[in-house]
C-alpha positions as CSV (number, residue, x, y, z in Angstrom):
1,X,21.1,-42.8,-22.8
2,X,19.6,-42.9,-19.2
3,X,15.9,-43.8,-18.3
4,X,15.2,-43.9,-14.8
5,X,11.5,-43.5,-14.9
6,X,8.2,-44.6,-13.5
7,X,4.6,-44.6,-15.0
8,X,1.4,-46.0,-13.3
9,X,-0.1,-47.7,-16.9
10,X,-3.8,-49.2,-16.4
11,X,-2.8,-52.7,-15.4
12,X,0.6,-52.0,-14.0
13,X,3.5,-49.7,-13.4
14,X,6.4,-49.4,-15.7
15,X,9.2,-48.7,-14.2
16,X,12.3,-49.3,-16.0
17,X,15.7,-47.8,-14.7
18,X,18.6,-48.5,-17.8
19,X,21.7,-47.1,-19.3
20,X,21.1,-47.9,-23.1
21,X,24.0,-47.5,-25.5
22,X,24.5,-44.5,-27.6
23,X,25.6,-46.5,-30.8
24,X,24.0,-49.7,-32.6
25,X,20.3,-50.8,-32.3
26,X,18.5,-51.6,-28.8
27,X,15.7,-54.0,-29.1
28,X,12.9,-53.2,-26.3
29,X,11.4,-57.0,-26.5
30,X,8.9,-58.5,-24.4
31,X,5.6,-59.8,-24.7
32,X,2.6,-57.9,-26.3
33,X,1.1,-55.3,-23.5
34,X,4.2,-55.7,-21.5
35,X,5.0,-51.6,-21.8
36,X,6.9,-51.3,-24.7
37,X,5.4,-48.7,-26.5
38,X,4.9,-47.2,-23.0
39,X,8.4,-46.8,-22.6
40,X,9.2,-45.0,-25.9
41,X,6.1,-42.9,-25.7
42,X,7.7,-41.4,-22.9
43,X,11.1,-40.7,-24.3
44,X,9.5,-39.4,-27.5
45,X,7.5,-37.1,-25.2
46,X,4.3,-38.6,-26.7
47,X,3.8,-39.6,-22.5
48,X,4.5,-38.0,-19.5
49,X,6.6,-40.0,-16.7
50,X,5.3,-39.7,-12.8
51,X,8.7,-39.4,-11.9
52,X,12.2,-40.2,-13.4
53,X,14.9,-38.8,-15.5
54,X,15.3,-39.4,-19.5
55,X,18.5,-37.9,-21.0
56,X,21.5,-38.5,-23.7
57,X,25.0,-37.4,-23.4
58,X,23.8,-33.9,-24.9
59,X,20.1,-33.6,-23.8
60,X,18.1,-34.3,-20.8
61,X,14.4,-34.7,-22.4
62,X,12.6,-35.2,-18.5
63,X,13.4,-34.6,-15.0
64,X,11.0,-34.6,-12.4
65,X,12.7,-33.2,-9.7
66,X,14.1,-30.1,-11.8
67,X,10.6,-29.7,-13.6
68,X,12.0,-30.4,-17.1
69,X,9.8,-31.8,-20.0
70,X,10.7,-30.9,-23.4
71,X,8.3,-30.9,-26.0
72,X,8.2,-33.5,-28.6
73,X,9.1,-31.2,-31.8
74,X,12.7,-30.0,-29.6
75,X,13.7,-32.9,-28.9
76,X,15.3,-34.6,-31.9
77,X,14.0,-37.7,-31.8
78,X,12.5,-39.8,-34.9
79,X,9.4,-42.1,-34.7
80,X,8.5,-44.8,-37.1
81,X,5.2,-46.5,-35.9
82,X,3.6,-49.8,-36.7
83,X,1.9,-48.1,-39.4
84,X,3.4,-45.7,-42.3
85,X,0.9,-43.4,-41.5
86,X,1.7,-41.3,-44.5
87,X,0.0,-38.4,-46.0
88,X,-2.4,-40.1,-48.7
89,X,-2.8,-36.9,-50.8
90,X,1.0,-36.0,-51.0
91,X,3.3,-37.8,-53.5
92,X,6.2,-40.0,-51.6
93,X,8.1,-36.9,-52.8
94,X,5.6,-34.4,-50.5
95,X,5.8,-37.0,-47.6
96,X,9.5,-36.9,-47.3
97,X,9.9,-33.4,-48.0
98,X,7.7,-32.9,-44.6
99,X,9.7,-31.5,-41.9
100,X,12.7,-31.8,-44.1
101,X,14.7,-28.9,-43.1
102,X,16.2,-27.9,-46.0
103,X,18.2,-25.4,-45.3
104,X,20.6,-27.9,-43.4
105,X,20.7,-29.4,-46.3
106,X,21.7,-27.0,-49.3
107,X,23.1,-29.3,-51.6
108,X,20.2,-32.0,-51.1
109,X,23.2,-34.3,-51.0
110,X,21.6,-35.5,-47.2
111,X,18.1,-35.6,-49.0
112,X,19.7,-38.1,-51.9
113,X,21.6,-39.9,-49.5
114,X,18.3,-41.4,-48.1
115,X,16.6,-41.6,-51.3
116,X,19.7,-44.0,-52.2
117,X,20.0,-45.8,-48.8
118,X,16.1,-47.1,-48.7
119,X,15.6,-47.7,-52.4
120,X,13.1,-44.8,-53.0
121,X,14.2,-42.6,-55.5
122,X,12.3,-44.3,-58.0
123,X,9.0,-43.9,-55.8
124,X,9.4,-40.2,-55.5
125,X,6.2,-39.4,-57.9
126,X,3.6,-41.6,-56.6
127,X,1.3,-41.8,-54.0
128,X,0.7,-43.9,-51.0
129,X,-1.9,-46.1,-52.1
130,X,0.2,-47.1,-55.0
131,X,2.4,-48.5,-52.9
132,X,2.9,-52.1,-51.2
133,X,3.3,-52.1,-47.5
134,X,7.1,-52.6,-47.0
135,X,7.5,-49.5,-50.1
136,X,5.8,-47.4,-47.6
137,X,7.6,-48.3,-44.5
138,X,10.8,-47.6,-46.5
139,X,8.7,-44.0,-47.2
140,X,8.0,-43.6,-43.4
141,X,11.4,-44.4,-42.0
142,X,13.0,-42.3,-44.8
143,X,10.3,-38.7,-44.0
144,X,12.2,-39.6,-40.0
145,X,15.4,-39.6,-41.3
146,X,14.9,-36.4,-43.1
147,X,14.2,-34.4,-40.0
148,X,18.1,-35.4,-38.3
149,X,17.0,-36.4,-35.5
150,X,19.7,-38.1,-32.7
151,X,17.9,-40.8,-31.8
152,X,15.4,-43.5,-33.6
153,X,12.8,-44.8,-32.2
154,X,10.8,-47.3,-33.4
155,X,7.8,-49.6,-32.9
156,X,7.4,-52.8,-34.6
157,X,7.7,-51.2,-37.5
158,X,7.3,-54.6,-39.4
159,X,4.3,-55.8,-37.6
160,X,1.4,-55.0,-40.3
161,X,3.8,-56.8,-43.1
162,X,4.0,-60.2,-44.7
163,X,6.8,-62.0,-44.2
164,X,8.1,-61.6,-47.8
165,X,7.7,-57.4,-47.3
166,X,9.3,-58.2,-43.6
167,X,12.2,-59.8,-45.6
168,X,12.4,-57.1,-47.9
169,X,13.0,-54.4,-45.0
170,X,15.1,-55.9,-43.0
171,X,18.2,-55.1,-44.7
172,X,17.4,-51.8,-45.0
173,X,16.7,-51.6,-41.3
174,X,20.3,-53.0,-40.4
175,X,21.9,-50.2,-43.4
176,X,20.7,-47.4,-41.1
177,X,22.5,-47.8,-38.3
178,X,25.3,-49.0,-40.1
179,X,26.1,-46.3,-42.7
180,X,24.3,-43.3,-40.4
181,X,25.6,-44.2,-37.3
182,X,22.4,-43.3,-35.5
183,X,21.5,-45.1,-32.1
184,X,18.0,-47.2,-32.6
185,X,15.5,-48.1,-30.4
186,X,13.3,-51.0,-31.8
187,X,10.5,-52.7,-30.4
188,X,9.7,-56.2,-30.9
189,X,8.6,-59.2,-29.9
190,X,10.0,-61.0,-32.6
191,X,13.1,-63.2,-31.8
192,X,13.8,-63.3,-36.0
193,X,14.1,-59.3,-35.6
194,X,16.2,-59.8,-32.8
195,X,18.9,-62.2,-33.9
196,X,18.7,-60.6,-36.8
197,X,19.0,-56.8,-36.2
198,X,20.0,-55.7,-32.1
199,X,23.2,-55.3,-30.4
200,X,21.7,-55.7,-27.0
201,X,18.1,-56.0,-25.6
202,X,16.4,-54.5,-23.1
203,X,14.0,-57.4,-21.7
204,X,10.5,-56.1,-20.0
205,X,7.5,-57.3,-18.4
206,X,4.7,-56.2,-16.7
207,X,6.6,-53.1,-17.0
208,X,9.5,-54.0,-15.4
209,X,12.8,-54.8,-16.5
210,X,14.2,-58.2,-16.1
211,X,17.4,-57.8,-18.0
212,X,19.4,-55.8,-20.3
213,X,22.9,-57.0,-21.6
214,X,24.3,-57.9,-25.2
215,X,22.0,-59.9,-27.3
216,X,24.3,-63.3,-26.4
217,X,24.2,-62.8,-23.0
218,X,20.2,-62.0,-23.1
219,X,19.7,-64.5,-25.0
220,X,20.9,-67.4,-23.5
221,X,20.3,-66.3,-19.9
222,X,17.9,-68.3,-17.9
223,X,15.1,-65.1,-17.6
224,X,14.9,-65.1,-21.3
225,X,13.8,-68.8,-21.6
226,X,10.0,-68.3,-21.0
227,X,10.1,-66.3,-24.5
228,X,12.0,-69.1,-26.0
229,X,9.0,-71.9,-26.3
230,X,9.6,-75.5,-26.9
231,X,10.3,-75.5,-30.4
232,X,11.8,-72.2,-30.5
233,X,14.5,-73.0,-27.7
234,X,18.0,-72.2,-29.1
235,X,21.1,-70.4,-27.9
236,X,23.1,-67.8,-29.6
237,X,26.6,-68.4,-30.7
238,X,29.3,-65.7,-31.7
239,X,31.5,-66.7,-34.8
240,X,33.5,-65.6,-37.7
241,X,33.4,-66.8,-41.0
242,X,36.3,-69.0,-41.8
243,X,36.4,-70.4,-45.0
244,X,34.1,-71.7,-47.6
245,X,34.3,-75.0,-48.9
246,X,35.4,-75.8,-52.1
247,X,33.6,-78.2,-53.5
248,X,30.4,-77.9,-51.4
249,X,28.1,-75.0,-50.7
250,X,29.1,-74.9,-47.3
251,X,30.9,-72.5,-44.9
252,X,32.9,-73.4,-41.7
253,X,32.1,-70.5,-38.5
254,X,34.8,-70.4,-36.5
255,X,33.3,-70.9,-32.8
256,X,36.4,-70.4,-31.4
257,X,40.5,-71.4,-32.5
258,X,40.1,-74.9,-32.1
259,X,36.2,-75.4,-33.3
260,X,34.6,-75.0,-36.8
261,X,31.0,-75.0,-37.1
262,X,29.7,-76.4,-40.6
263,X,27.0,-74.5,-41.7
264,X,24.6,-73.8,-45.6
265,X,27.1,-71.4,-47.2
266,X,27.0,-68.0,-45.8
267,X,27.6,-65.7,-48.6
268,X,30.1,-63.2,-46.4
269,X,33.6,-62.0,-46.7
270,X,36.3,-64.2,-44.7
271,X,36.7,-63.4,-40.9
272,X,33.0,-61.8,-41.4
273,X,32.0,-61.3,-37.5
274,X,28.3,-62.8,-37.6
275,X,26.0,-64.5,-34.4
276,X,24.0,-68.0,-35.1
277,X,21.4,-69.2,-33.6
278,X,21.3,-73.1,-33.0
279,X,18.0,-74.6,-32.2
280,X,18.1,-77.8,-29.0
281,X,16.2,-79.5,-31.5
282,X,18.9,-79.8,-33.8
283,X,21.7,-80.7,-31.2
284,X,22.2,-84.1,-30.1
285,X,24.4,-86.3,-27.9
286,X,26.7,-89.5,-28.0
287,X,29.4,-90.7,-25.5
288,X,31.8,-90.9,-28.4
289,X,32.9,-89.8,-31.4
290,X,32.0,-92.0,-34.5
291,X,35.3,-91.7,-37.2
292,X,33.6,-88.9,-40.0
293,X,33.3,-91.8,-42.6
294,X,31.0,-93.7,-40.4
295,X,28.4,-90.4,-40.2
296,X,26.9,-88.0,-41.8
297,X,27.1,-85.4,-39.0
298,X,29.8,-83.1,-39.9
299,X,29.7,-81.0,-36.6
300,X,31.1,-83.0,-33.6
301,X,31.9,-80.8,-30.3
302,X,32.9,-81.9,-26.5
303,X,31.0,-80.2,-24.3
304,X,30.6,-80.1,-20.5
305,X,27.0,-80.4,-19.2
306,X,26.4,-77.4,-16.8
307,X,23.0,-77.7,-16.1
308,X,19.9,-80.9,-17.1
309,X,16.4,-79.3,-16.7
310,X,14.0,-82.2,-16.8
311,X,10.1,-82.5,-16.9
312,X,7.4,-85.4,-17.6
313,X,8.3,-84.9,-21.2
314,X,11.4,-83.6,-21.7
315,X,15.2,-83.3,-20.8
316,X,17.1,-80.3,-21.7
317,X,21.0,-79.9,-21.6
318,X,22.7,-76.4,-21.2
319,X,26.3,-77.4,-22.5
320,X,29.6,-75.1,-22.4
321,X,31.6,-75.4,-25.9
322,X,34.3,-73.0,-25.3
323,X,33.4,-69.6,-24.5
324,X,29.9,-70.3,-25.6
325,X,26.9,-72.4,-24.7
326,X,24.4,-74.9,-26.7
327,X,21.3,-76.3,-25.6
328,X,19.9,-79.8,-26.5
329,X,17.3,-81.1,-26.3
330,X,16.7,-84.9,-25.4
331,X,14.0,-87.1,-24.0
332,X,14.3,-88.7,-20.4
333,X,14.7,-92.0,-21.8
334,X,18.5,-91.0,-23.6
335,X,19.3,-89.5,-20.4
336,X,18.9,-92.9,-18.1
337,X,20.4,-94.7,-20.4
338,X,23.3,-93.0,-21.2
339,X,23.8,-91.8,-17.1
340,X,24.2,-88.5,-17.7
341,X,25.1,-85.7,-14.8
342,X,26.4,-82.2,-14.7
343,X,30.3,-81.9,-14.8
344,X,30.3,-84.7,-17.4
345,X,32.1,-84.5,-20.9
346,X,29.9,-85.3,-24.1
347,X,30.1,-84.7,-27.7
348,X,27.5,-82.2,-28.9
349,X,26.3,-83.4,-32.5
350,X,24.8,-80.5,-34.4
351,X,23.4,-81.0,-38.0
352,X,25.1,-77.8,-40.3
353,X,21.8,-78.4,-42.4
354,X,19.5,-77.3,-40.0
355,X,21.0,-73.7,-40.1
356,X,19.2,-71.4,-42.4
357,X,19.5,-68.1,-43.3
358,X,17.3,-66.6,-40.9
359,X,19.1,-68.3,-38.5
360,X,22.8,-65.7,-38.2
361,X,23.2,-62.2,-38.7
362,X,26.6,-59.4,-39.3
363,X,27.5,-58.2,-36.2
């Protein structure tokens, strides 16, 4: 999908020129007030661009220049907002049956497809109030679904939740795109979202954008570490599941042929694609490798330090393992005395506990 448009906002302009992918799920991510909504307002048709050009492979939704705007029922595009913003005197039944176009739909076999795929069927006689938040965000995303649109869009659709109802729909949320095949557009500023959900990111700010990639290469790329603060500063890491232990609950990621990551068991098939995120907190480094029996660090790596960032109180370490990177986190005492400089070989020690399940996703 191309957006090449410009928007003069209150505080700034948002201009934001991208070539998004047609499959999997974008996340729009930046700070709060940074023009995300902006942005899909105006390819919802909600907002009007100055100038610019917003169009699929099948569609072109705006274009200044050859005075097209096309109004927001024609152009097949679903919205889930922040809130469910459901009807509170129809049933969840009423609600989804609103704008359900039946007739493309005979059998209802589409209609009980996403009845099944969100959990609702068993919802289908109440009402909205008699439902908890993340039930009604399953109601709202499943009334969009029902209109087949060709394009999802939505916005921080898990903002107003808890975390346990925020828990409760992610899954769901990564089914959709999954099992329906239907390009996403998500807004978020929530890294947890991200890892957790996206294929690739679209970073903005200030309405413009800095970056837009796969979610490894955003992610680990030196604009994105402002939204990484200190004790949020991790990298991403691409693996594959390759065997579970058998005596402990653990499960070794293979990082690449020659290096198996240790992690809390991962309850995924065998050669399971899945990313991990690995916190410079938990990485540490020695000169040498102590023999396993004298350790209880199970995850040993050489490395080659590519880059030390240093400050008053701390040192960080951006560290090539194979085709991927680590960060670490150390303070500038460790790197006197151990005389450390870019180009130089150290073991990366990285503690298998520390990863949780929020911390890796299927991709």
């Amino acid at each position: 999908m191309l957006i090449d448009i410009t928007r003069q906002l209150n505080d700034f302009t948002l201009q934001v020129n991208a070539q998004l992918s047609t499959q999997g799920i974008c996340a729009i991510f930046g700070r709060s007030g940074s023009g995300k909504t902006s942005l899909i307002n105006t390819i919802a048709g909600i907002d009007t661009p100055d100038s610019g050009r917003i169009s699929s492979i099948e569609d072109c939704f705006f274009d200044s220049e050859k005075g097209v705007n096309t109004a927001v029922h024609l152009r097949q595009i679903g919205y889930v907002f922040q809130q469910a913003r459901l009807f509170p005197h129809y049933s969840v039944d009423a609600n989804l049956r609103y704008g359900y176009a039946q007739k493309d739909d005979p059998d209802g076999r589409f209609f009980q497809q996403i009845l099944v795929l969100l959990d609702i069927t068993s919802l289908l006689k109440r009402y909205p109030n008699e439902l908890s938040g993340g039930e009604q965000q399953r109601v709202a995303i499943g009334r969009a679904l029902l209109r087949r649109p060709k394009l999802l869009l939505m916005d921080e659709p898990l903002a107003s939740l808890d975390l346990p109802r925020k828990q409760e729909l992610l899954p769901y949320l990564a089914k959709l795109n999954k099992v329906l095949k239907l390009p996403i557009l998500y807004v978020t500023h929530s890294l947890d979202e991200v890892l957790y959900l996206a294929d690739e990111i679209l970073l903005i700010d200030k309405g413009q954008k800095l970056l837009h990639d796969d979610v490894e290469t955003v992610w680990n790329h030196p604009l994105m570490q402002p939204w990484l603060n200190q004790d949020r500063q991790s990298a991403i890491l691409h693996a594959s599941v390759k065997e579970h232990h058998e005596k402990y609950p653990l499960t070794a990621l293979a990082l690449s042929h020659d290096h198996l990551l240790w992690v809390r068991k991962i309850d995924q098939p065998l050669q399971s694609a899945i990313r991990v995120r690995i916190y410079a907190k938990d990485v540490s480094i020695t000169l040498s490798r102590l023999p396993a029996e004298q350790s209880s660090i199970r995850n040993v790596f050489l490395t080659t330090i590519e880059e030390i960032q240093t400050n008053s109180q701390n040192v960080r370490l951006k560290l090539a393992l194979a085709d991927n990177i680590l960060w670490a986190d150390i303070t500038p005492w460790a790197l006197d005395d151990l005389k450390l400089s870019v180009n130089q070989q150290v073991y990366a020690q990285i503690k298998g506990v520390s990863i949780n399940h929020s911390d890796w996703a299927n991709i």
